[in-house]
N, CA, C and O of each residue as an XYZ file, in Angstrom:
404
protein
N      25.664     -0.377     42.148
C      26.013     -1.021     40.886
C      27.297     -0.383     40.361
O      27.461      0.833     40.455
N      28.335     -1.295     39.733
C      29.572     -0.622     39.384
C      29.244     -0.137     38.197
O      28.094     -0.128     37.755
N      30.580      0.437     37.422
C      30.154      1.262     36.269
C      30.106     -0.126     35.326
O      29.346     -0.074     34.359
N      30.838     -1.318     35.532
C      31.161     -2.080     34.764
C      29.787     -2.782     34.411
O      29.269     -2.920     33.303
N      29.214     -3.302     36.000
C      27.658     -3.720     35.969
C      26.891     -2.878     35.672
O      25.748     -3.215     35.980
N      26.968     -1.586     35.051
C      25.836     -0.956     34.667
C      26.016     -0.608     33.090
O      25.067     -0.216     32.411
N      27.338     -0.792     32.572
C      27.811     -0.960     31.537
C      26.870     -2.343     30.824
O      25.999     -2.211     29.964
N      27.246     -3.427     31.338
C      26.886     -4.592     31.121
C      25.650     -4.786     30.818
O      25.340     -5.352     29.770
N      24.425     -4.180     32.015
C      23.424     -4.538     31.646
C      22.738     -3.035     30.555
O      21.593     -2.993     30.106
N      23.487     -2.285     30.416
C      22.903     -1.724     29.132
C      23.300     -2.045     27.942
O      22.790     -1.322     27.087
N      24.077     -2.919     27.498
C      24.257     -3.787     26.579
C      23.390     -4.630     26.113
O      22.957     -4.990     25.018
N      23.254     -4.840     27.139
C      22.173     -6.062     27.127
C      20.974     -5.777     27.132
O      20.329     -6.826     27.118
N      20.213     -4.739     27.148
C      19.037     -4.615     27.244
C      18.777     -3.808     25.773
O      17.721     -4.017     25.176
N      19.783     -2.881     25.220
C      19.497     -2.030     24.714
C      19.008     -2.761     23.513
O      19.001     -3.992     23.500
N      18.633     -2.111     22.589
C      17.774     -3.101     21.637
C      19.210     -2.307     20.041
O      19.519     -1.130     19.852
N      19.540     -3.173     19.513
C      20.578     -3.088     18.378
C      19.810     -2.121     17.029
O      18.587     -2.154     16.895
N      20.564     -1.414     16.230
C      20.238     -0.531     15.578
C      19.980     -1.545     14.413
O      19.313     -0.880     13.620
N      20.103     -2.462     14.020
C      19.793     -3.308     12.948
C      18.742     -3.564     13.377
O      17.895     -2.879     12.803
N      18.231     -4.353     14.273
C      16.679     -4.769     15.041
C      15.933     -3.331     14.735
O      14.915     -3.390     14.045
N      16.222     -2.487     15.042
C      15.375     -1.436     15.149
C      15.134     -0.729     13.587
O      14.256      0.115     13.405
N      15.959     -1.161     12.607
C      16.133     -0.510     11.287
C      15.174     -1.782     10.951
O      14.017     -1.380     11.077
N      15.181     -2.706     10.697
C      14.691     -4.438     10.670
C      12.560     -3.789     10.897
O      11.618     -3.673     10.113
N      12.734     -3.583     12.212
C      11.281     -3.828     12.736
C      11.087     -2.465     11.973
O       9.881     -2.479     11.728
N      11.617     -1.256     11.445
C      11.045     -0.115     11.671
C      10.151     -0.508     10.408
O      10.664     -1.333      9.652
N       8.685      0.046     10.026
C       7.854      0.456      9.093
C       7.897      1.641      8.950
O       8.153      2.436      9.854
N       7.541      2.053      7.269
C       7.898      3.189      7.232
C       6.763      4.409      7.655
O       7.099      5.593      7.628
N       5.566      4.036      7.996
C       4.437      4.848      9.041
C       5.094      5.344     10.104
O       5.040      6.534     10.415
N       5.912      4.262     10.877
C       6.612      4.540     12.249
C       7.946      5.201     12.098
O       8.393      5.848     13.044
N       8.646      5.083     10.928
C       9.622      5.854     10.717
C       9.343      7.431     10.613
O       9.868      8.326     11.275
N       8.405      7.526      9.634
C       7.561      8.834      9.314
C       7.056      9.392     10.898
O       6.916     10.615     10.929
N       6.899      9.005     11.603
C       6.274      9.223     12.821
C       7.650      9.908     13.817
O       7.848     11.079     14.140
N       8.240      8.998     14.042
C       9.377      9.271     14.899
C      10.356     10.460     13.974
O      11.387     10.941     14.444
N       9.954     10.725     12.944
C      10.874     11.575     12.636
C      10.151     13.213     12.749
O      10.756     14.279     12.633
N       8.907     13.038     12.968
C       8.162     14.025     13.131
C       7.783     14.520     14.807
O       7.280     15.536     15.286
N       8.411     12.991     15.493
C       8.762     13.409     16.676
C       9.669     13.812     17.598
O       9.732     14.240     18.750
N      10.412     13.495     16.587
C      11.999     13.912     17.209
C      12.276     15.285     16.640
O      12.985     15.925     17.416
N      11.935     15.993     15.477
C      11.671     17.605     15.356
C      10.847     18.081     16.128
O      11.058     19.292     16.060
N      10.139     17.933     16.737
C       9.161     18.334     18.015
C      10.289     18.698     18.741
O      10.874     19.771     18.887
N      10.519     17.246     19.289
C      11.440     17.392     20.799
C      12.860     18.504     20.056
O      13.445     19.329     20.759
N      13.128     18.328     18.852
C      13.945     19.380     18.955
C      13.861     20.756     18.761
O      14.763     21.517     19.112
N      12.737     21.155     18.174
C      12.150     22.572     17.925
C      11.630     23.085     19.409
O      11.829     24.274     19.660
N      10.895     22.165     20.539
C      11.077     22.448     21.618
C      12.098     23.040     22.276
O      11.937     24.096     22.889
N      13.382     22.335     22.198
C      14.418     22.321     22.892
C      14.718     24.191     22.647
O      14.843     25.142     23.418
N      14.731     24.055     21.470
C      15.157     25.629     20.627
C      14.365     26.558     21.338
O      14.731     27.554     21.962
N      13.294     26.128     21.171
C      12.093     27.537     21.702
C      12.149     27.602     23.202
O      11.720     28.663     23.653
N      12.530     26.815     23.996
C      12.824     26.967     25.259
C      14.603     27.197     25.326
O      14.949     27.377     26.494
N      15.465     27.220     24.600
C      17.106     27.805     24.798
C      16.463     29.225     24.817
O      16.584     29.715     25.940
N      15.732     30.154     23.823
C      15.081     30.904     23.279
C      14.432     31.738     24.391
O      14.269     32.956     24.453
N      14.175     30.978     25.064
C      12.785     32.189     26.305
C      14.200     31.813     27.542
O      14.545     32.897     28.014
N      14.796     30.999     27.968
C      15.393     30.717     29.025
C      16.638     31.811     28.945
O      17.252     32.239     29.922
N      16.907     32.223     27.334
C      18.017     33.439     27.341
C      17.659     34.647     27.789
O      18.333     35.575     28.236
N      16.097     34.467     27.547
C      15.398     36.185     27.800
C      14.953     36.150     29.122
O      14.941     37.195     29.772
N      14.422     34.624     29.830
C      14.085     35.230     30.853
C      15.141     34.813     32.071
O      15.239     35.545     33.056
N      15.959     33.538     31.939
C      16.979     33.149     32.741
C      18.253     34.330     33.028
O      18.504     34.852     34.114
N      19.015     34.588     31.612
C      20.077     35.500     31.286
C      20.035     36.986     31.243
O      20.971     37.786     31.220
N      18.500     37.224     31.238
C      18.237     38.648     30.568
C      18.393     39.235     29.419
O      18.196     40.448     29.359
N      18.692     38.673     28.521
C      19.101     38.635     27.302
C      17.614     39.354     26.328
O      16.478     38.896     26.448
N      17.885     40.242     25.631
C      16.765     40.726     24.685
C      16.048     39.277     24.268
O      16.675     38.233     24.089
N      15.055     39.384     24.187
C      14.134     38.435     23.620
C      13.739     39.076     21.742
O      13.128     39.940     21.114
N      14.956     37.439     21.537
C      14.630     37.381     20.023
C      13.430     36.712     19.192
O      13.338     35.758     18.420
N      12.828     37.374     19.560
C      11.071     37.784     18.907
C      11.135     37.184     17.393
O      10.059     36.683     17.067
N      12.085     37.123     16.454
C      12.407     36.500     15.292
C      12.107     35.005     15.237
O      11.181     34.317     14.805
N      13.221     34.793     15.828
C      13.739     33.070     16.635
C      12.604     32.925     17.136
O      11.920     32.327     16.305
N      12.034     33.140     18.024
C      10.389     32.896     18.829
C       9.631     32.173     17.918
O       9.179     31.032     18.012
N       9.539     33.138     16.859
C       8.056     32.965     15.537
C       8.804     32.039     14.563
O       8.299     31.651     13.509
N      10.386     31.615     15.096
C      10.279     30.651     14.205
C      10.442     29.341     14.135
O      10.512     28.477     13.261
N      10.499     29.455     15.743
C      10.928     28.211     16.101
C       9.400     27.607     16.132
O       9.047     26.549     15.612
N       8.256     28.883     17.147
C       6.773     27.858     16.633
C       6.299     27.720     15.390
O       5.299     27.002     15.358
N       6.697     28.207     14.194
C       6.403     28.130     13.018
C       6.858     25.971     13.126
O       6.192     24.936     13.123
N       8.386     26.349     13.207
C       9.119     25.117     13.138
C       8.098     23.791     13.682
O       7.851     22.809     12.981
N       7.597     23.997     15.030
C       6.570     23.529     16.029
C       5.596     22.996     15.181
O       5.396     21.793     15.012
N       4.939     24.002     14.603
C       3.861     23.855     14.022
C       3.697     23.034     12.901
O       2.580     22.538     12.757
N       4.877     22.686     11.775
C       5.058     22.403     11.028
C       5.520     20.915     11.746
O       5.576     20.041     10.881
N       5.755     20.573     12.681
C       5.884     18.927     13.022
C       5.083     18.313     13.576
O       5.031     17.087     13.663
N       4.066     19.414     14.201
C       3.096     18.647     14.973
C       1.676     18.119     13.818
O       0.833     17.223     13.849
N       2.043     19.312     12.814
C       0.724     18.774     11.703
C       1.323     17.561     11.304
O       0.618     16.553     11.273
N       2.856     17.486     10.906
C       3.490     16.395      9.818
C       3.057     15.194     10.546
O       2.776     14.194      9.885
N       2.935     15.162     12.331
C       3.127     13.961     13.197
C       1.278     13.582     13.281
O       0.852     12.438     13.437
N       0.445     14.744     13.148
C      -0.901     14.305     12.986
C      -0.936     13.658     11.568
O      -1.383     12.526     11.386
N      -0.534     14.292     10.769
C      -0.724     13.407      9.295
C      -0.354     11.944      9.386
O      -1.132     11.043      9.071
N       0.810     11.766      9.809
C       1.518     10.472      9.755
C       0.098      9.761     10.564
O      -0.594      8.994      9.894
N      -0.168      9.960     11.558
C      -0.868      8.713     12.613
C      -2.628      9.392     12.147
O      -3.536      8.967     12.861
N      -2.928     10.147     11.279
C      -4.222     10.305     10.051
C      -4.973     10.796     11.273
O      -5.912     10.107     11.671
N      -4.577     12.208     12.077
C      -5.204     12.584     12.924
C      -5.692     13.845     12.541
O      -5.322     13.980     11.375
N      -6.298     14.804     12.875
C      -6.518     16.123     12.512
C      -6.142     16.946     13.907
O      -5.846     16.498     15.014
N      -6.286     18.555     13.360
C      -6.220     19.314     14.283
C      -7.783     19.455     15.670
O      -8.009     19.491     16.880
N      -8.190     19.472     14.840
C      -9.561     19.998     15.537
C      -9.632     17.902     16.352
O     -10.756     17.773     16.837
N      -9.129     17.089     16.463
C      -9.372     16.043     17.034
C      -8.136     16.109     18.291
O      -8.221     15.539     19.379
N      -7.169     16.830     17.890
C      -5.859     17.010     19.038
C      -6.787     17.900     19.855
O      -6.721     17.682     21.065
N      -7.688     18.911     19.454
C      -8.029     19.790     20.423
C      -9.636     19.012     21.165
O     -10.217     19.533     22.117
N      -9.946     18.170     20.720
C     -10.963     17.901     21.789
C     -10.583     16.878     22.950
O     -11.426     16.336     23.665
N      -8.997     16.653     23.062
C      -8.367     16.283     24.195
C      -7.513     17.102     24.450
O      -6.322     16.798     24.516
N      -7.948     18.256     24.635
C      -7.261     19.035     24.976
C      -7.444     19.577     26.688
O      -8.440     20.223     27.014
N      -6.572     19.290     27.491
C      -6.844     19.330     28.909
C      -6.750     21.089     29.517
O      -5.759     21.723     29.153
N      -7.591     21.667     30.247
C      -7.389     22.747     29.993
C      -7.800     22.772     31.794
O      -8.237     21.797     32.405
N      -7.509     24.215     32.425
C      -7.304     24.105     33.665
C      -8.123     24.111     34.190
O      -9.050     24.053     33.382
N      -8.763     24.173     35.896
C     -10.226     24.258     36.389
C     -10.876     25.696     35.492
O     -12.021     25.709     35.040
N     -10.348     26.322     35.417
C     -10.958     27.856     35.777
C     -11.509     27.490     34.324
O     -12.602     28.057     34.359
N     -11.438     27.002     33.307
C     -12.091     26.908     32.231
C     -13.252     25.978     31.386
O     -13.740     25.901     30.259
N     -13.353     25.299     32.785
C     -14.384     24.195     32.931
C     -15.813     24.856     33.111
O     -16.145     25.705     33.939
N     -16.701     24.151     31.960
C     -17.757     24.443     31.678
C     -18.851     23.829     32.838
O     -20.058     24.035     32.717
């Protein structure tokens, strides 16, 4: 596929920021915004361990506790939004053989 034909058909498929402002409700807005601090407080807490354990870099133990603080604080906001609780995230909680009852 050229760059031009691959240009083309992502034009075309992609869905327009008006459509998407249009359809959004504000449950699902509330939602995606509590998911996209996830994916970015992730990102952080893994730059974070990949300096200490990729680079060798002292492990900033600060940054650590605050980035899961950060974590923590989106994953409740993203259970609130979709009226879930904690203790209901943890009874799907997949856990490895060795801890199977």
């Amino acid at each position: 596929m050229s760059n031009f034909e691959h240009s083309t058909l992502v034009s075309d498929l992609k869905k327009s920021s008006k459509e998407i402002i249009n359809e959004l409700k504000p449950e699902q807005a509330d939602a995606l915004h509590m998911a996209v601090g996830i994916a970015g407080e992730a990102g952080e807490l893994l730059d974070a361990i990949k300096k200490w354990s990729i680079y060798q870099k002292p492990l900033d133990l600060e940054n650590v506790i605050e980035e899961l603080g950060d974590l923590e604080f989106y994953m409740e906001g993203l259970r609130q939004s979709l009226n879930l609780t904690r203790a209901v995230s943890y009874t799907h909680l997949t856990l490895p053989t060795i801890y199977s009852v």
